[in-house]
ZATIFI-240173 format. One line per 8 residues: number of its first residue (from 0); their letters; for each residue x, y, z of N, C-alpha, C, CB. Coordinates in pm, whole numbers. Glycine has a CB too. Example, Ala and Ser with C-alpha at 12.3 -4.5 7.8 and 13.67 -1.06 7.14 Angstrom:
0> AS> 1319/-569/780/1230/-450/780/1320/-330/780/1131/-447/905; 1285/-225/708/1367/-106/714/1290/3/787/1408/-60/572
This chain:
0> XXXXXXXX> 7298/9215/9592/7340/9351/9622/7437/9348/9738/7219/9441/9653; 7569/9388/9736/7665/9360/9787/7647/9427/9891/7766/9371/9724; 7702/9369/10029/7717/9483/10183/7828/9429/10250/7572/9483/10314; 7793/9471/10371/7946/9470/10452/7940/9303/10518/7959/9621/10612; 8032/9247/10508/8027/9101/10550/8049/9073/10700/8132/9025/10473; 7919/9001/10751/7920/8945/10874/7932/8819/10905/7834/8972/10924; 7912/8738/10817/7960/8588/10888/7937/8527/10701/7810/8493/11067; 8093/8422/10716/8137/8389/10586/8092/8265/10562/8275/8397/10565
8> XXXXXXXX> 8037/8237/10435/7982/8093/10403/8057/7954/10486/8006/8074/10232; 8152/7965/10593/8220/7855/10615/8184/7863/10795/8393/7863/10551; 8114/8019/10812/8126/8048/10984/7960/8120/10949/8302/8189/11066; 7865/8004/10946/7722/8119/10912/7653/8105/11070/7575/8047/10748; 7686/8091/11130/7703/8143/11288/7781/8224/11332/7733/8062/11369; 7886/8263/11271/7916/8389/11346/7864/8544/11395/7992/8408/11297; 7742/8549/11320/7683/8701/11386/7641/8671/11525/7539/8772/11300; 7687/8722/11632/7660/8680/11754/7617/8818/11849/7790/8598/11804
16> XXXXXXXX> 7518/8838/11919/7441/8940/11930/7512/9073/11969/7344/8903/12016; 7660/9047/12035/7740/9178/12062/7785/9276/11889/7909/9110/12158; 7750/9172/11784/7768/9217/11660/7686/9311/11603/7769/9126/11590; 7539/9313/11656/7417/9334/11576/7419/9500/11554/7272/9274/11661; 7473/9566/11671/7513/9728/11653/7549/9720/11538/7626/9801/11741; 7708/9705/11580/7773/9759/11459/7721/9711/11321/7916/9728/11467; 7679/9636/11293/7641/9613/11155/7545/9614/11128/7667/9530/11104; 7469/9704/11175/7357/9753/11153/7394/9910/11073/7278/9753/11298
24> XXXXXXXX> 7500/9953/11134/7562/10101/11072/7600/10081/10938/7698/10160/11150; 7609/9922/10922/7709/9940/10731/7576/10000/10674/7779/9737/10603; 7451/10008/10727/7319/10066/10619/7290/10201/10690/7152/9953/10614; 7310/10306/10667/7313/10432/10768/7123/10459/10777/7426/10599/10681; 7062/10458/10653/6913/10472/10636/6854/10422/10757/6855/10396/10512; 6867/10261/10739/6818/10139/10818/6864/10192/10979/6905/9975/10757; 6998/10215/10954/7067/10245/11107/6973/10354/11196/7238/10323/11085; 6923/10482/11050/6876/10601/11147/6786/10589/11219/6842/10706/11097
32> XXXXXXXX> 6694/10489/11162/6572/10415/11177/6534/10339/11325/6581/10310/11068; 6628/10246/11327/6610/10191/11398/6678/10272/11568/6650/10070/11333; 6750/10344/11545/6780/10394/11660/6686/10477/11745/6878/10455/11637; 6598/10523/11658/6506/10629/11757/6354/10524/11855/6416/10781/11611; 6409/10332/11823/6319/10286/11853/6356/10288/12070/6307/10138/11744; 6280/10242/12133/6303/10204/12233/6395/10082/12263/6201/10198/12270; 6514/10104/12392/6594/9960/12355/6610/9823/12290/6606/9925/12421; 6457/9772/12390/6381/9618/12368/6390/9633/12202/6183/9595/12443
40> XXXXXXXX> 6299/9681/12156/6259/9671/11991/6370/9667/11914/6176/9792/11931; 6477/9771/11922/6593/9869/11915/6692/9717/11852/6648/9968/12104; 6697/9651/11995/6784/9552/12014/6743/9457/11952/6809/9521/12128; 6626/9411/11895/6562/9317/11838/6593/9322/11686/6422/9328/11873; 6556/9448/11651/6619/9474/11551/6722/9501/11486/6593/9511/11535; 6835/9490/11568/6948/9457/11506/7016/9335/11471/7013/9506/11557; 6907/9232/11583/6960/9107/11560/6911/9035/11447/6946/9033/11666; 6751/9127/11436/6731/9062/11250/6810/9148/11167/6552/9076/11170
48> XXXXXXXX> 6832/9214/11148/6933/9305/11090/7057/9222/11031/6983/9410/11204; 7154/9196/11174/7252/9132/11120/7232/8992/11069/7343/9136/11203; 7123/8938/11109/7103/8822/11037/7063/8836/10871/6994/8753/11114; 6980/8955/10847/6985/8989/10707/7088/8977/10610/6960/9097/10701; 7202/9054/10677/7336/9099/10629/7383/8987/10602/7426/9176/10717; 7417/8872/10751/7460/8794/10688/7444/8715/10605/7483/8765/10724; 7284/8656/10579/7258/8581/10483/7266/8690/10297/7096/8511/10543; 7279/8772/10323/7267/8849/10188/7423/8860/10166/7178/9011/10195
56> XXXXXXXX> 7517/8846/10263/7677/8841/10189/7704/8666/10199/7830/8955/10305; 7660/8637/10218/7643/8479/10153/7595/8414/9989/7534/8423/10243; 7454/8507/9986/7409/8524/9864/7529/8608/9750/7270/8605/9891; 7528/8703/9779/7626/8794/9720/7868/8745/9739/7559/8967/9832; 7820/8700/9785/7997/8647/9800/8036/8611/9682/8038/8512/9898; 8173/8506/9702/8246/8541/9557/8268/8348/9562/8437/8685/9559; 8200/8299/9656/8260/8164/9696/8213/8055/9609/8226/8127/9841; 8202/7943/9552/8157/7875/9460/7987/7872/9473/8230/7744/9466
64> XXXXXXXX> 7929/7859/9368/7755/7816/9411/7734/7730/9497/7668/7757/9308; 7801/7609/9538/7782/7506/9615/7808/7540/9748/7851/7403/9575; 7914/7621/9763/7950/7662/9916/7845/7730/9937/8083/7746/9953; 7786/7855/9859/7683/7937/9873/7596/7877/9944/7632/7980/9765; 7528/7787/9850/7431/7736/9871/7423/7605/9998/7402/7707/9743; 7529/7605/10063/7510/7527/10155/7581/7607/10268/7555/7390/10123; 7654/7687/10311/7568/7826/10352/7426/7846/10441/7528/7883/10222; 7350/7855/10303/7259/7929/10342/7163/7801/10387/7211/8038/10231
72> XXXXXXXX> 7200/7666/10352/7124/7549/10414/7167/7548/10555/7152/7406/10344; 7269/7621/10636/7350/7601/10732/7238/7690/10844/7518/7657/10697; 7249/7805/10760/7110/7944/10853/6998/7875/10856/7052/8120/10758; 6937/7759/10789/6825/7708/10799/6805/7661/10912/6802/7631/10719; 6917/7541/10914/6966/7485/11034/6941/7532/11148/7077/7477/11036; 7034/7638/11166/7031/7728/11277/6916/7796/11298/7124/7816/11271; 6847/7826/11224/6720/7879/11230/6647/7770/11272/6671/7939/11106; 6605/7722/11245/6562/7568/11309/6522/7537/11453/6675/7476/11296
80> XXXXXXXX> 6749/7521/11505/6758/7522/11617/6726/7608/11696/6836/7501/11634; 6686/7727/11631/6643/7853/11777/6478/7814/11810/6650/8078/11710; 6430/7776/11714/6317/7702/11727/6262/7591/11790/6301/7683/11650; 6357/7512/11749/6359/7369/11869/6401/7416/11992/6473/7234/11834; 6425/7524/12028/6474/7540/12187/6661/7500/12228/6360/7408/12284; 6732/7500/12075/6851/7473/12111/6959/7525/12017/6856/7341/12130; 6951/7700/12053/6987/7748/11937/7137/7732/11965/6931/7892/11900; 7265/7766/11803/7379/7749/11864/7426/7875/11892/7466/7673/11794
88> XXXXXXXX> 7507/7898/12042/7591/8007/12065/7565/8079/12020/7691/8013/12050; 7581/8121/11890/7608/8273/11857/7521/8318/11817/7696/8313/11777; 7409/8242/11826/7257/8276/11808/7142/8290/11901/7212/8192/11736; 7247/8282/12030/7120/8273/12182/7060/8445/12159/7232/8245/12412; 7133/8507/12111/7072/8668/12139/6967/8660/12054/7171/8810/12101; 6960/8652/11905/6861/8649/11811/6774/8543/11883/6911/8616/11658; 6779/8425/11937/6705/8328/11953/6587/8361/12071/6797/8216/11978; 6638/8457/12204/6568/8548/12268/6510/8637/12202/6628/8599/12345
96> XXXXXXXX> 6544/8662/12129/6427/8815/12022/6364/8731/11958/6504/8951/11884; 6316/8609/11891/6240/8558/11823/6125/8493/11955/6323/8460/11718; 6174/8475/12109/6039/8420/12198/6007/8559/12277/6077/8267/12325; 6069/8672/12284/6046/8796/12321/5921/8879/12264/6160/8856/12293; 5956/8862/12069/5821/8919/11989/5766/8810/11915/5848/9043/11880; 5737/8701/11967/5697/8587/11843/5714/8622/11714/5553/8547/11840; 5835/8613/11672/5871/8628/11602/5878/8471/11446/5966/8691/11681; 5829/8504/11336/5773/8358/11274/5894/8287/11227/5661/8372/11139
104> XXXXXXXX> 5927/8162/11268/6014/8050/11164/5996/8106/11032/5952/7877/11160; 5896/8088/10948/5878/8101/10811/5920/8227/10709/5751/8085/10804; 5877/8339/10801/5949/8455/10778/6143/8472/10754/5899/8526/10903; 6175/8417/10850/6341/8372/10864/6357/8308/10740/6388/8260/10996; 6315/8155/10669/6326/8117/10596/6293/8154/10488/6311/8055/10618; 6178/8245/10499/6177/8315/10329/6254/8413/10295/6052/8378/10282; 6346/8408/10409/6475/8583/10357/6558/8463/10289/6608/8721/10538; 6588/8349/10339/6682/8245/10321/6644/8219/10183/6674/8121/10423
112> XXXXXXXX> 6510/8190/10167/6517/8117/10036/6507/8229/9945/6402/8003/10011; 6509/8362/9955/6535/8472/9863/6648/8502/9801/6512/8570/9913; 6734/8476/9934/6910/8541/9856/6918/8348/9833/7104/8662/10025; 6851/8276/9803/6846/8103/9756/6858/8174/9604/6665/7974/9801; 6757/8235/9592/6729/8206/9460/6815/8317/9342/6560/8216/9453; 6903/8448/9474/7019/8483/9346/7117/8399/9341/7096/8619/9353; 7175/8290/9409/7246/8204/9427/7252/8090/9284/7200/8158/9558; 7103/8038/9325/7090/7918/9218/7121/7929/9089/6968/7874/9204
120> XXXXXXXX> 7120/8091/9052/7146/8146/8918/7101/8263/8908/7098/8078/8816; 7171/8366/8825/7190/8493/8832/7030/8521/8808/7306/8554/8726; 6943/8594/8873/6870/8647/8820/6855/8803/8648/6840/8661/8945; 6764/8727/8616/6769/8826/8468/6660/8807/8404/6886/8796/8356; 6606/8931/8445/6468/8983/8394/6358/8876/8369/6488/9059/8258; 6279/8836/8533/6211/8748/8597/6075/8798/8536/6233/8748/8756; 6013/8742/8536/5861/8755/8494/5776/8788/8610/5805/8620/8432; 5691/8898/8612/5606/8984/8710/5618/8888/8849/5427/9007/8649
128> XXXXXXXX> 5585/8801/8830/5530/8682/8911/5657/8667/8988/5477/8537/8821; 5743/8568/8971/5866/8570/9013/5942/8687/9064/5922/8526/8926; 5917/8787/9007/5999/8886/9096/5881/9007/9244/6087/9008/8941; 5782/8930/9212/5719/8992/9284/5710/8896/9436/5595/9027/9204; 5788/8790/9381/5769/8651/9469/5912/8674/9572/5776/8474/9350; 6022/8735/9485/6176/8729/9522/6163/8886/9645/6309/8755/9336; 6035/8990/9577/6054/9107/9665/5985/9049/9795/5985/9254/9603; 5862/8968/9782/5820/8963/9920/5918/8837/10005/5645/8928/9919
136> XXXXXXXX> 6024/8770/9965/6135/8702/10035/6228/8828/10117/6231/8610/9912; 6295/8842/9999/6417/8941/10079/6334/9089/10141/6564/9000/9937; 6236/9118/10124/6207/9268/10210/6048/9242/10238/6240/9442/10101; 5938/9214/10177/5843/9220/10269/5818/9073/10389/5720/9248/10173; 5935/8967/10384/5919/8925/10529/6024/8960/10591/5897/8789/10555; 6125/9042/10591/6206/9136/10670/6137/9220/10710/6308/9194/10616; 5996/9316/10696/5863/9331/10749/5822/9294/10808/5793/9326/10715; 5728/9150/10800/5659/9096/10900/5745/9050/11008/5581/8998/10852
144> XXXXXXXX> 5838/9022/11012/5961/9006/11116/5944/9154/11198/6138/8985/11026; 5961/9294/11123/5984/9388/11173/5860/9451/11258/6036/9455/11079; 5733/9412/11199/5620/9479/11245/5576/9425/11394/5507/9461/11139; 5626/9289/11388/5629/9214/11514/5678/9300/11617/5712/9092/11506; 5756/9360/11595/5868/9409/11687/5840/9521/11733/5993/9421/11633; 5761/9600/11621/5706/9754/11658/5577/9740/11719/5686/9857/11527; 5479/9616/11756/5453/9632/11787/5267/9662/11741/5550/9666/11817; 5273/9682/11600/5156/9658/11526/5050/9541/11544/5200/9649/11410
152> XXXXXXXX> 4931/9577/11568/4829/9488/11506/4869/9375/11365/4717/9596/11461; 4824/9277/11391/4847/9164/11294/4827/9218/11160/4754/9042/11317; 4709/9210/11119/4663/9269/11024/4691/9352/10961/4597/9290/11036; 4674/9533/11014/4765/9581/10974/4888/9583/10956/4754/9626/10994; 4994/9503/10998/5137/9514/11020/5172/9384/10877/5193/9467/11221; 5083/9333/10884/5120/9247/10733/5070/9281/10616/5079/9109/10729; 4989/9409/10587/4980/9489/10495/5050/9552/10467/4916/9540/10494; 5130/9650/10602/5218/9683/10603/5355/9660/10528/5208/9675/10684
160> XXXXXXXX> 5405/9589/10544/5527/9463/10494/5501/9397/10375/5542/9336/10595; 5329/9382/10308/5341/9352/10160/5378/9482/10090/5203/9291/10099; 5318/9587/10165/5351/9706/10054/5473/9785/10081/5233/9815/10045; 5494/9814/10170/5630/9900/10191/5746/9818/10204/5629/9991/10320; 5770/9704/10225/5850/9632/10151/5919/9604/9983/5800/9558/10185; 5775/9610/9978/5757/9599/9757/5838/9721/9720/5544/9635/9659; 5768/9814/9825/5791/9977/9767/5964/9987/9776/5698/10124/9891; 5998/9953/9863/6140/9919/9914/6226/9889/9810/6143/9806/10007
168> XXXXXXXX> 6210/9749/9837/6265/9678/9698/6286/9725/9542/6182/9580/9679; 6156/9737/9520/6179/9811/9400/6247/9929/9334/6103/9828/9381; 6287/9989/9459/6344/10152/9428/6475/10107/9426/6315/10292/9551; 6508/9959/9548/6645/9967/9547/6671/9863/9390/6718/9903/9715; 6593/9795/9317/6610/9721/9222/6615/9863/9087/6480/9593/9226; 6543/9937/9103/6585/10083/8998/6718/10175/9033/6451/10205/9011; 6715/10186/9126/6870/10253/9197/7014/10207/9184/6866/10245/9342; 7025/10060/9207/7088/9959/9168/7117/9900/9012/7032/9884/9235
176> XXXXXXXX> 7054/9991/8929/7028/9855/8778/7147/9873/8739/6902/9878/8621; 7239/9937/8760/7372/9904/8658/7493/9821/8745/7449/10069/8593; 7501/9872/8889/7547/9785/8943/7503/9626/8981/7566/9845/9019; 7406/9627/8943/7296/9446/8950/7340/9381/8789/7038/9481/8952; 7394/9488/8668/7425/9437/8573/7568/9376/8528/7386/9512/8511; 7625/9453/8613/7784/9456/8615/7802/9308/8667/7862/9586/8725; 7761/9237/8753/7765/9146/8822/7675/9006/8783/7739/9206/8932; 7628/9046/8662/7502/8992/8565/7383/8936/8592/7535/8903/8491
184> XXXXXXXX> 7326/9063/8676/7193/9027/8715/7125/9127/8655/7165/9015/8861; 7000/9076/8667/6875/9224/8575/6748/9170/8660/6828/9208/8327; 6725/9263/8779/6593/9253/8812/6488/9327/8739/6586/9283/8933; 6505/9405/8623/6336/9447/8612/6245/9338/8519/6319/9615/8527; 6122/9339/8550/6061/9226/8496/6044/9237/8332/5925/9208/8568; 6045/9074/8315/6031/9052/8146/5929/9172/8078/5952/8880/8109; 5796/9173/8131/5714/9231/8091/5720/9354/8074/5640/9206/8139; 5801/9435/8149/5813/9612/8156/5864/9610/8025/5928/9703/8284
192> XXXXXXXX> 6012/9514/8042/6095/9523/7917/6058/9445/7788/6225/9480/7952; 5971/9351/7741/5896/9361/7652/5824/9474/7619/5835/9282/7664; 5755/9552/7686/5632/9634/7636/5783/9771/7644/5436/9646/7776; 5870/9784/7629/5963/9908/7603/6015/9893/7450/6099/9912/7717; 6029/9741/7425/6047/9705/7295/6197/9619/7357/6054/9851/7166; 6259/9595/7437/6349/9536/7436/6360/9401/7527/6426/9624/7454; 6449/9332/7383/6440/9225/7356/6553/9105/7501/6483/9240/7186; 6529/8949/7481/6645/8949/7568/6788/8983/7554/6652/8848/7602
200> XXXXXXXX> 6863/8942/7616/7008/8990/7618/7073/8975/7739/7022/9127/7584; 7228/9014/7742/7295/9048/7877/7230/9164/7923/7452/9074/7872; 7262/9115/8044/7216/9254/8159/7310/9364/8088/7270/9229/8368; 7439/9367/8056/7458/9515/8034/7407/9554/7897/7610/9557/8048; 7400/9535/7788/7320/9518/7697/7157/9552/7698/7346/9403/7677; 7063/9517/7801/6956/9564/7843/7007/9695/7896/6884/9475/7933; 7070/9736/8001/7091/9819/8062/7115/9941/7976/7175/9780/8141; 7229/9906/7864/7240/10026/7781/7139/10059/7658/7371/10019/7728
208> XXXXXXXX> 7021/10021/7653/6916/9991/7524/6896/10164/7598/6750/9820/7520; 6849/10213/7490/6816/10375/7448/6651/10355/7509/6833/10425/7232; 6568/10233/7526/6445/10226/7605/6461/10198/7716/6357/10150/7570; 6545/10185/7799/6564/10131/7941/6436/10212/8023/6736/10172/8008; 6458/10323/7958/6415/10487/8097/6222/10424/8049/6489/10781/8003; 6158/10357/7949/6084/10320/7972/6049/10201/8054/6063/10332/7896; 6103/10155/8082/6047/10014/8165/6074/10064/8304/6139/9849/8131; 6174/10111/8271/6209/10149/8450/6095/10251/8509/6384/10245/8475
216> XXXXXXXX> 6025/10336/8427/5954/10444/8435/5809/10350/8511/5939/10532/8269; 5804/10208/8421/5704/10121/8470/5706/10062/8633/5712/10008/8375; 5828/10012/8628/5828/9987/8816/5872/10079/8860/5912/9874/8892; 5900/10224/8838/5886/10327/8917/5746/10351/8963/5938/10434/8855; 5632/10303/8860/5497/10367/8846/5453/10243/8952/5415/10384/8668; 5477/10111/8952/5459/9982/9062/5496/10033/9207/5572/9841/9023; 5675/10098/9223/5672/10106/9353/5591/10202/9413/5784/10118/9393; 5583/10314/9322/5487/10421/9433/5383/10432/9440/5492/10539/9434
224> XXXXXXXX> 5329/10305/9367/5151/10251/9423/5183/10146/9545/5035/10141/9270; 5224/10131/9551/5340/10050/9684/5341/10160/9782/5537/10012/9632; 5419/10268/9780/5398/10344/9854/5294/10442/9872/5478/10376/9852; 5207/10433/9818/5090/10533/9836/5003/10401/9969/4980/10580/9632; 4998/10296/9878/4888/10200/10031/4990/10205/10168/4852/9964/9990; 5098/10158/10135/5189/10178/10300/5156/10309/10359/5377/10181/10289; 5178/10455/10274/5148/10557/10353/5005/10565/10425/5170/10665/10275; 4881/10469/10361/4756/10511/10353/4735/10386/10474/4674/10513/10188
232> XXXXXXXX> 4812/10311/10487/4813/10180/10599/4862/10233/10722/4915/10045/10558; 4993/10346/10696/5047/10385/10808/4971/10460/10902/5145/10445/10781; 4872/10556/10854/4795/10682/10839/4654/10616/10999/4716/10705/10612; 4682/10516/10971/4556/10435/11053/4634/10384/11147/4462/10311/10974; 4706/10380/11174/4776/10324/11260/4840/10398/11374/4856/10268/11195; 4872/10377/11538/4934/10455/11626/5050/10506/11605/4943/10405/11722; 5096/10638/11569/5203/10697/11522/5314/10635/11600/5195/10843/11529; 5337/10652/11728/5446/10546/11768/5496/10411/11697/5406/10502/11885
240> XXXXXXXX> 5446/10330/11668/5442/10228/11646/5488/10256/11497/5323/10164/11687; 5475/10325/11372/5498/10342/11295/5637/10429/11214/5406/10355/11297; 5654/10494/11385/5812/10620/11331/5907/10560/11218/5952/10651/11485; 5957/10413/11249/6059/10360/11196/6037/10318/11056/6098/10262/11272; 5897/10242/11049/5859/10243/10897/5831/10390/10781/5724/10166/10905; 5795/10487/10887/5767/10607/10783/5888/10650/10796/5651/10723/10809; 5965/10671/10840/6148/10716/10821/6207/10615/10671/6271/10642/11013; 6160/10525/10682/6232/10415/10627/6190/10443/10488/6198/10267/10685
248> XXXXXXXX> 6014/10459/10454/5922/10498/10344/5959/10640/10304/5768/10488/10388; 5973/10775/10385/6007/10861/10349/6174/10885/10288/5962/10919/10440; 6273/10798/10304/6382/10837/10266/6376/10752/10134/6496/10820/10369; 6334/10629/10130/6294/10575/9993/6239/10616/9866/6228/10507/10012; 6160/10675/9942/6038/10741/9827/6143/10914/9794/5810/10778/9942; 6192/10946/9862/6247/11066/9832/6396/10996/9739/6275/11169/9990; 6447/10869/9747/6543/10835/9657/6486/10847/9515/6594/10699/9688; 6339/10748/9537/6265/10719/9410/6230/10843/9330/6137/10643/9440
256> XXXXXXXX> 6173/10924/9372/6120/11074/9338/6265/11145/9257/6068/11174/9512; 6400/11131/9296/6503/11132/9233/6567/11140/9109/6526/11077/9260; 6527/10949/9136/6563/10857/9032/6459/10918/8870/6516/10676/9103; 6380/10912/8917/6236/10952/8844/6298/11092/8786/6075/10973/8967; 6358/11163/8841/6368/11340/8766/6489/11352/8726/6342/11485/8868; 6600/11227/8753/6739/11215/8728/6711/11154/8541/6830/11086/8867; 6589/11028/8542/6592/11013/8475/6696/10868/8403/6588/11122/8468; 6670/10782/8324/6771/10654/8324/6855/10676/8225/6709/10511/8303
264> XXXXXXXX> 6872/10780/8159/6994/10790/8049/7092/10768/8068/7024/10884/7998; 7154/10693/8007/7325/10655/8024/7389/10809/7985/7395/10505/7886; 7507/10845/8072/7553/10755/8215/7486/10841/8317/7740/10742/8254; 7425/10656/8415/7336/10746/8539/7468/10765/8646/7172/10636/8631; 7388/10861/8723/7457/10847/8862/7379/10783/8967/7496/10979/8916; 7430/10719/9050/7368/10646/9217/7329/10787/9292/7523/10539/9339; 7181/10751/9288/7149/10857/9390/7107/10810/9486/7066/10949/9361; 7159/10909/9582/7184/10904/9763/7106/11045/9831/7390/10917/9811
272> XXXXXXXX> 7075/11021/9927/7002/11162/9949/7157/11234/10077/6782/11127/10051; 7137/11343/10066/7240/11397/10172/7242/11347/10290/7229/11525/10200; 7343/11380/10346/7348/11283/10497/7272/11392/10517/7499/11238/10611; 7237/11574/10554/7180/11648/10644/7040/11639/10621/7229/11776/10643; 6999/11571/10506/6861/11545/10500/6810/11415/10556/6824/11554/10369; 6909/11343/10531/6855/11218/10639/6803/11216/10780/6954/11134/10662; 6907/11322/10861/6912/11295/10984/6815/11409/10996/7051/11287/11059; 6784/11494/10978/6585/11600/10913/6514/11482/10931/6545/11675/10686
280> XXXXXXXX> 6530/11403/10843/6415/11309/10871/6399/11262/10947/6394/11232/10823; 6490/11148/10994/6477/11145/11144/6447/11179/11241/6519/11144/11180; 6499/11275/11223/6461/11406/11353/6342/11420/11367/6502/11560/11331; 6261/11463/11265/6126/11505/11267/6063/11372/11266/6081/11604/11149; 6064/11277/11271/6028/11159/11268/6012/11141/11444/6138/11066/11178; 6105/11187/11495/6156/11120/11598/6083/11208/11750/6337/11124/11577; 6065/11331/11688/6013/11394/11773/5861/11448/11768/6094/11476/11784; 5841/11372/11637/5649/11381/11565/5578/11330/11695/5592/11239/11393
């Protein structure tokens, strides 16, 4: 899923912490979010942020598989070195936010080996398992990274991040399906689309089957049992500590709720919620 490019398969050190603002804004949702945190956290989170970005326009670039993929062996590296105590340059800022909130090695590497695995080959219509494996890479340990930061109890904060992550993901894997096809990928799982009646194929070909709006109707029905435990996880938890995830859950779930009454008939439209409802949310988020 394509974004704004921060450091190019040949410079995967270049996000360097004076960066982490601004590119944190190419996602305005994420952006609203994180701003109403306190500096420390604030700042922490932009530096996983732009590290997201960059490893996901690495994944997503236009550069051969091999460059890709060595790349993203490069962030390992570097990830590594912030670990060994010798991070490079343009990683001393992130490398302070990872001994600031103990922040986990493993977590870092499972965002890595997520946008690994659109790399190795296009994903297209993964089996339950596998794609439930690819959501907790790219977004529920961009979670446990995040919960660190806010400040959560262990426990809860990694419940947290299995489910509102999932919930995440998934809305943006339904929101996304024609642009994920165009580019010949198909995240919804084999199984939805077996039990709709459709068969394999190209992603655009799946995409335009007259059953699509059933399968999708299925991980619509996955993410917002996703979001019903995150809300019911959040609910127990010190409202401070939680503003940024329920901003994040509420503008999601109000995409999903959307998508759901928009309906998947060709031709869809990308739904976006208004900018004046976003920053509502926020707001009331911010001053709850």
């Amino acid at each position: 899923m394509a974004g704004t490019q921060i450091a190019t398969p040949e410079s995967p050190t270049a996000v360097a912490g004076g960066q982490a603002g601004p590119a944190a804004s190419a996602g305005s949702s994420f952006h609203a979010a994180l701003r109403i945190l306190p500096a420390a956290q604030r700042q922490a989170m932009f530096e996983i942020y732009a590290f997201c970005r960059a490893v996901d326009d690495i994944a997503d670039g236009n550069a051969p598989h091999a460059e890709r993929l060595a790349a993203l062996d490069a962030w390992r590296r570097d990830i590594g070195a912030c670990y060994a105590g010798n991070p490079p340059a343009a990683l001393q800022p992130l490398s302070a936010q990872i001994r600031a909130f103990n922040l986990q090695q493993p977590d870092f590497l499972a965002v890595i080996d997520g946008m690994t695995m659109d790399v190795v080959q296009d994903i297209r219509a993964p089996d339950a398992a596998t794609l439930d494996l690819y959501c907790d890479r790219v977004a529920s340990a961009v979670g446990r990274l995040a919960v660190r930061v806010f400040g959560l109890e262990e426990s809860c904060g990694i419940a947290l991040a299995h489910h509102l992550g999932r919930a995440l993901q998934l809305t943006n894997i339904l929101r996304d399906v024609d642009e994920d096809a165009a580019i010949g990928r198909l995240y919804l799982p084999a199984e939805a689309l077996a039990a709709a009646g459709i068969g394999p194929g190209t992603p655009q070909a799946v995409t335009a089957h007259p059953a699509l709006g059933q399968a999708c109707a299925a991980v619509a029905q996955e993410a917002q049992a996703h979001y019903d435990q995150a809300y019911a996880i959040m609910a127990r938890c010190p409202a401070r500590q939680v503003r940024s995830p329920r901003i994040m859950a509420e503008v999601y779930h109000r995409i999903l709720a959307r998508l759901r009454a928009q309906g998947w008939r060709a031709p869809r439209q990308r739904v976006r919620l208004p900018r004046a409802q976003l920053l509502w949310i926020v707001l009331r988020h911010a001053i709850g």
